[in-house]
C-alpha positions as CSV (number, residue, x, y, z in Angstrom):
1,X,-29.5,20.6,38.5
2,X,-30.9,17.1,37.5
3,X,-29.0,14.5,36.0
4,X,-31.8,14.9,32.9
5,X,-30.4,18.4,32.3
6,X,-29.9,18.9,28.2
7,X,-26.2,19.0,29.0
8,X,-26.3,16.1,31.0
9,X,-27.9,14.5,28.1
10,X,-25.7,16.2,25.8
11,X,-23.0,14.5,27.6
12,X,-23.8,10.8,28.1
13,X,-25.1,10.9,24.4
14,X,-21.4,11.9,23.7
15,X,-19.9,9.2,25.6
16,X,-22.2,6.7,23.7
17,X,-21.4,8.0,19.8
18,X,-17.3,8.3,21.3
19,X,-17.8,4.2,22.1
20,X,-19.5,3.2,19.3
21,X,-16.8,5.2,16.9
22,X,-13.7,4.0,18.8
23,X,-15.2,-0.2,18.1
24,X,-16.6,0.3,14.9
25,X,-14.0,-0.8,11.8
26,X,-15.8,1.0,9.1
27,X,-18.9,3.6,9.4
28,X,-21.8,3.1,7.4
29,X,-22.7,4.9,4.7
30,X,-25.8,5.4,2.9
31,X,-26.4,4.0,-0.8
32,X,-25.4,7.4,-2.4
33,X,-21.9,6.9,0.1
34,X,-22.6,9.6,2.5
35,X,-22.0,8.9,6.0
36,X,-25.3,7.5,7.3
37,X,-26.0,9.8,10.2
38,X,-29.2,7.3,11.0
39,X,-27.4,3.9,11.7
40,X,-24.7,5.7,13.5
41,X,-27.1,7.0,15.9
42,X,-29.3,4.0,16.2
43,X,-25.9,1.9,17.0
44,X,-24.9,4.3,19.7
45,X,-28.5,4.5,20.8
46,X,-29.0,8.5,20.7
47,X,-31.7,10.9,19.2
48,X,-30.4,11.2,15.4
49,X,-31.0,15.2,16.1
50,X,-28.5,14.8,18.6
51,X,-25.9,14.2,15.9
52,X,-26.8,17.2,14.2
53,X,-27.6,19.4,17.3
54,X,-24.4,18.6,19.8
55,X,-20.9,20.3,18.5
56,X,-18.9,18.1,20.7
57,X,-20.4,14.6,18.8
58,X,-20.6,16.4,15.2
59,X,-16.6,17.1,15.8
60,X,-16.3,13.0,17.0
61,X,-18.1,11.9,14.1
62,X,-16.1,14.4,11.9
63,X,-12.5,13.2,13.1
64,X,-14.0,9.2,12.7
65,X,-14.8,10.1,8.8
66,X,-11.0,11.6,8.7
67,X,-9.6,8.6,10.5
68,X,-11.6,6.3,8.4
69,X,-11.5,7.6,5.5
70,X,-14.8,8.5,4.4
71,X,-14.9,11.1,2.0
72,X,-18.6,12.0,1.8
């Protein structure tokens, strides 16, 4: 299997969104205060569909809303 398997994807893109949750202080939020799915994934430099797509970094982005509080 190449390392440019989907899973191998899957799992570097996790590792990105993981960093950039653990060093950011607050996550942004759209102007309607939902949790802005866009700039997270252009700060972590992943496909936004990746987000959306891959359980293991919709369950990291899910506990970071918990831990920081975001309620949208």
């Amino acid at each position: 299997m190449s390392n440019n398997s989907g899973k191998a994807r899957g799992k570097e893109y996790l590792g990105r969104v993981q960093e950039y949750l653990a060093r950011a202080d607050v996550l942004p939020l759209s102007a309607d205060g939902t949790l802005n799915i866009t700039a997270i994934a252009a700060a972590a430099g992943v496909p936004k569909q990746s987000i959306y797509k891959n359980p293991g970094i919709r369950e990291a982005v899910d506990r970071a809303k918990v831990e920081k509080g975001v309620t949208s």
